[in-house]
C-alpha atoms as an extended CHARMM CRD file, in Angstrom:
* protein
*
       111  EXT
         1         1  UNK       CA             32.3230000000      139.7290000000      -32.4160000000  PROA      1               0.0000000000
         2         2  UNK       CA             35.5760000000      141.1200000000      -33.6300000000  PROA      2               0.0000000000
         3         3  UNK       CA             37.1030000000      143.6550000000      -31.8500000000  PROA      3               0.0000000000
         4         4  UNK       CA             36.3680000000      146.8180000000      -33.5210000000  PROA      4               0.0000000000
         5         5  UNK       CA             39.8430000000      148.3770000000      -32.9080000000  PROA      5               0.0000000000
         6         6  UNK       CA             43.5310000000      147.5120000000      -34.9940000000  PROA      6               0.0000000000
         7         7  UNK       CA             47.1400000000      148.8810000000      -33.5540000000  PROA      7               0.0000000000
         8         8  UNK       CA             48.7330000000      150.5930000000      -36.4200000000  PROA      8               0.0000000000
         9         9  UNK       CA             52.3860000000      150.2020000000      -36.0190000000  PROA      9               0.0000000000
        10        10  UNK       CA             54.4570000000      152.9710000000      -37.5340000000  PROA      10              0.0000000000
        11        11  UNK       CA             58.6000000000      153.4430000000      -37.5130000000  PROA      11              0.0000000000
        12        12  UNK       CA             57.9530000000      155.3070000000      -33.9870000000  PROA      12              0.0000000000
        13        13  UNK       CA             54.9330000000      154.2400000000      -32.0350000000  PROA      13              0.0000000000
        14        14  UNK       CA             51.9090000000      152.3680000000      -32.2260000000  PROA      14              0.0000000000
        15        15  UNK       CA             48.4720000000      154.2970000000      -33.1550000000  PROA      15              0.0000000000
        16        16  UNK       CA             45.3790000000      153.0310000000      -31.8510000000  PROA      16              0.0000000000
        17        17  UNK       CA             42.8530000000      153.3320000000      -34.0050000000  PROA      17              0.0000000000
        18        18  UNK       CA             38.9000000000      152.6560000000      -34.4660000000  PROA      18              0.0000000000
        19        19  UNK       CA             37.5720000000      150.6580000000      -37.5010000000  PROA      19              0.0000000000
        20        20  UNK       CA             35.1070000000      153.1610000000      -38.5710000000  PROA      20              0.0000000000
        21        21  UNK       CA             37.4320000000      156.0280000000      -38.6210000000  PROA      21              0.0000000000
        22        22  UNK       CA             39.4400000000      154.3270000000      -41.6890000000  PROA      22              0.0000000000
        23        23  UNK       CA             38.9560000000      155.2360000000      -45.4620000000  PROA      23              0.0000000000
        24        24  UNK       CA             41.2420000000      153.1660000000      -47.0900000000  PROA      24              0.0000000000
        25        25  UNK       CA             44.3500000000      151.4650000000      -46.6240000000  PROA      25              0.0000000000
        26        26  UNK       CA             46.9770000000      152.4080000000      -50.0020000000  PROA      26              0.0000000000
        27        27  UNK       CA             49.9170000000      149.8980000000      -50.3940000000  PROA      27              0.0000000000
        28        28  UNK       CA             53.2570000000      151.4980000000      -50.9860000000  PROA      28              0.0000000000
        29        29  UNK       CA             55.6980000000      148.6730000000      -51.8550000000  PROA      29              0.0000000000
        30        30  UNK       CA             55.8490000000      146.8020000000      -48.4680000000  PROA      30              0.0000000000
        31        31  UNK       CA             54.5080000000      150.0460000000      -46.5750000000  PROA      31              0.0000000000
        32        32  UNK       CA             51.0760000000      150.6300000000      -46.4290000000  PROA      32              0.0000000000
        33        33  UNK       CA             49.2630000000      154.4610000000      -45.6490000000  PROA      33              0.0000000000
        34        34  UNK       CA             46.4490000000      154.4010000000      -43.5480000000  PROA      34              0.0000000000
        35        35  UNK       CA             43.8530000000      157.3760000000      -44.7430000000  PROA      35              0.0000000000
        36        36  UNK       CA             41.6950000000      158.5310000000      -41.5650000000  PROA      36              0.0000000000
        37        37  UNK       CA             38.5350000000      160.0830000000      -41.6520000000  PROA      37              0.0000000000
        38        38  UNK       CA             40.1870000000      163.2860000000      -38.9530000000  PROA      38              0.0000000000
        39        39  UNK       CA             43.4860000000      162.3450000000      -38.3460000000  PROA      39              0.0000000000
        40        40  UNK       CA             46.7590000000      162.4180000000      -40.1540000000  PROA      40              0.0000000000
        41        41  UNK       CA             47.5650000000      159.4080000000      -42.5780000000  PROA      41              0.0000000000
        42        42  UNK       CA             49.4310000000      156.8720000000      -41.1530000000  PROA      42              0.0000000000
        43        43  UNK       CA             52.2870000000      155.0740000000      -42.8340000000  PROA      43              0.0000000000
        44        44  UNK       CA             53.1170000000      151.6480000000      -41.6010000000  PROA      44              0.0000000000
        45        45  UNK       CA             55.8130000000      148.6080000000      -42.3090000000  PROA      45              0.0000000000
        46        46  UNK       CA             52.9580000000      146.8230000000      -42.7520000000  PROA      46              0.0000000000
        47        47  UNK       CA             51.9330000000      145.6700000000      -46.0540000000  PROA      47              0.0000000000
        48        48  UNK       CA             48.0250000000      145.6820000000      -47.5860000000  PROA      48              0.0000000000
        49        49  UNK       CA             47.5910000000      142.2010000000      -46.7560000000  PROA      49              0.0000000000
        50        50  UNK       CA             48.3730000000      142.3640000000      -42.9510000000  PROA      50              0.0000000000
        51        51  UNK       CA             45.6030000000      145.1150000000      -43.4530000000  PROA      51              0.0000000000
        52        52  UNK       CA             43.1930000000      142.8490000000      -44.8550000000  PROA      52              0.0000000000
        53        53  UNK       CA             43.6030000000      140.3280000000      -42.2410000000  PROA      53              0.0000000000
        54        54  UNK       CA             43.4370000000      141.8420000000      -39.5510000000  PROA      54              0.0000000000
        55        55  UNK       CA             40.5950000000      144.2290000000      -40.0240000000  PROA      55              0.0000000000
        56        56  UNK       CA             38.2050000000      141.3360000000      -42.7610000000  PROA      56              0.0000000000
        57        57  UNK       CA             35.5620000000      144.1690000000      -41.6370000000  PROA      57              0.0000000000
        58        58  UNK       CA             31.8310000000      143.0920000000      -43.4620000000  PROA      58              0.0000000000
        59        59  UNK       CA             32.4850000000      147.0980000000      -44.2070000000  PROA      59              0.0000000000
        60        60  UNK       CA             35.7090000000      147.0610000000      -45.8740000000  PROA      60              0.0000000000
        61        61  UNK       CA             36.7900000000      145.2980000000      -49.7280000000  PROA      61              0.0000000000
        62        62  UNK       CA             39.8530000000      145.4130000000      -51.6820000000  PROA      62              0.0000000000
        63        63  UNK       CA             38.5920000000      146.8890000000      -54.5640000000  PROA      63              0.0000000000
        64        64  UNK       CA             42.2030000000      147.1540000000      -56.0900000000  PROA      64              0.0000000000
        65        65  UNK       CA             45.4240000000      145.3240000000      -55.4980000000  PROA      65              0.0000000000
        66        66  UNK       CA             46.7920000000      148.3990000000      -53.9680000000  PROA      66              0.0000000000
        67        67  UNK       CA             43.1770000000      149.5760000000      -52.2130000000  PROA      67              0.0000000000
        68        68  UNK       CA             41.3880000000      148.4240000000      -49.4120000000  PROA      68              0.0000000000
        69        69  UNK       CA             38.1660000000      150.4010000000      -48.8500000000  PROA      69              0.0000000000
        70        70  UNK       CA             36.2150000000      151.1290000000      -46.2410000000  PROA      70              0.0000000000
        71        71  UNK       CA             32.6410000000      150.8910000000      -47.9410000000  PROA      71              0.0000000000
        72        72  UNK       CA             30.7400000000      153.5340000000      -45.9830000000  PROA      72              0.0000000000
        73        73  UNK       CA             32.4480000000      155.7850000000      -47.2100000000  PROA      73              0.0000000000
        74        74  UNK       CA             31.7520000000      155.5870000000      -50.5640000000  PROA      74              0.0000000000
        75        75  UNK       CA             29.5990000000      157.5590000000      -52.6060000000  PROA      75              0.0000000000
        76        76  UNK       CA             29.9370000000      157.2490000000      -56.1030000000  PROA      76              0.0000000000
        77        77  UNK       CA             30.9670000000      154.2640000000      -58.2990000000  PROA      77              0.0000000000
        78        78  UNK       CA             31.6860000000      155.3740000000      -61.6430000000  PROA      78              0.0000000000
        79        79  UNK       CA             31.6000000000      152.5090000000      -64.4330000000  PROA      79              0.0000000000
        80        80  UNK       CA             32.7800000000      153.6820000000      -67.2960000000  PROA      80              0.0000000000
        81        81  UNK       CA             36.0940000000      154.5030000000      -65.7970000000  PROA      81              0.0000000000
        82        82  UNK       CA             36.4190000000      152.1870000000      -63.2250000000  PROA      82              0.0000000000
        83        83  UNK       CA             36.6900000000      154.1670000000      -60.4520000000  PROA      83              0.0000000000
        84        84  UNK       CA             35.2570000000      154.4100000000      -56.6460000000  PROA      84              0.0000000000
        85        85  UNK       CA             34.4940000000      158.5290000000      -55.6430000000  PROA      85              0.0000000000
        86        86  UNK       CA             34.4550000000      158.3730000000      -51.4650000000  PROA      86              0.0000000000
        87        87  UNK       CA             33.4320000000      160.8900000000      -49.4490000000  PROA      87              0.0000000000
        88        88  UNK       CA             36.3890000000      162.3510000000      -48.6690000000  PROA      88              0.0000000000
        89        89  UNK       CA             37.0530000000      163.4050000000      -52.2860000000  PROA      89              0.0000000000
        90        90  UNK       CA             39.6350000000      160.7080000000      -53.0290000000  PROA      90              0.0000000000
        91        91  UNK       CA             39.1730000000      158.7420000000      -56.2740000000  PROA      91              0.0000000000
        92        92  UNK       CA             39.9090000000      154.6760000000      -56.1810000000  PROA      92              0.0000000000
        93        93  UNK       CA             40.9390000000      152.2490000000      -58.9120000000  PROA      93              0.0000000000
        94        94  UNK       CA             38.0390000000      149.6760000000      -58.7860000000  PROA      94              0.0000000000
        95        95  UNK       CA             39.8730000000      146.5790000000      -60.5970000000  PROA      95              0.0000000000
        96        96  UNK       CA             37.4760000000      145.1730000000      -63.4090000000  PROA      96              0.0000000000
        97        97  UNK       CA             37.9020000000      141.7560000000      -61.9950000000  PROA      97              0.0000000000
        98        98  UNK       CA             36.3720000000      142.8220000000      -58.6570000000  PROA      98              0.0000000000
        99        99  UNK       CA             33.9750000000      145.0090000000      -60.0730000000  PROA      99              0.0000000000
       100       100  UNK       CA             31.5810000000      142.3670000000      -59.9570000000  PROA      100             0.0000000000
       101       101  UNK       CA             32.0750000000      140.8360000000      -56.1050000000  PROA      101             0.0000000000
       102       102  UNK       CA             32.4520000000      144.8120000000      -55.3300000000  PROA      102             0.0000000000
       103       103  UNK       CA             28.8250000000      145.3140000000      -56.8540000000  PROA      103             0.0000000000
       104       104  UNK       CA             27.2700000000      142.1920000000      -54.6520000000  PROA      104             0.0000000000
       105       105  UNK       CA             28.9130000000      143.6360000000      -51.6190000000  PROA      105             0.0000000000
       106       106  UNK       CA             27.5690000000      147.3870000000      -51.8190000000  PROA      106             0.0000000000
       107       107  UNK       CA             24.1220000000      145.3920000000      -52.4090000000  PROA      107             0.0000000000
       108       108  UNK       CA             24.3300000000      143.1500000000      -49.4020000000  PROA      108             0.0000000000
       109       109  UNK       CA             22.3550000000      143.8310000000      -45.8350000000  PROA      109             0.0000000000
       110       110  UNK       CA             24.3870000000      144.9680000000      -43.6770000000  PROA      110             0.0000000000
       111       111  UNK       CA             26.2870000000      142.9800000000      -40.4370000000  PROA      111             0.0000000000
């Protein structure tokens, strides 16, 4: 079982954070802001892909090449405009080529 924890390194310090607390990871050229569910966003040197690799969560999908989403926390999926609503009130690209693979992972059983 993975470890359900990632450091975040930032310009100052390292955050420790938990899995389930991130919404979605936004890459900013080769920075990358970490949205948390009751903290503070985080921006780190890291870019989107580091992200990806190091959290490959069954709970999280790159719906965009800029997003990476943690799926619990979304709520609405709208079609027609190819867009993810999450529960925090932030609106997400949802790329049309992953709209499919994103559909097949919202369906699939959980861990």
């Amino acid at each position: 079982m993975r470890n359900p924890i990632i450091f975040i390194p930032s310009d100052k310090y390292t955050e420790i954070v938990h899995f389930e607390d991130i919404v979605f990871c936004k890459a900013e050229g080769s920075y990358t802001q970490v949205i948390l569910k009751d903290r503070p966003k985080i921006i780190s040197p890291r870019n989107l892909s580091w992200f990806e690799k190091i959290i490959n969560a069954e709970s999280f999908f790159r719906v965009h090449k800029s997003y990476y989403v943690n799926l619990k926390f979304v709520r609405k999926v709208f079609r027609n405009e190819d867009k993810v609503c999450l529960s925090t009130g932030e609106n997400i690209p949802l790329s049309r080529y992953k709209k499919k693979l994103f559909w097949q992972k919202l369906r699939s059983p959980d861990e």
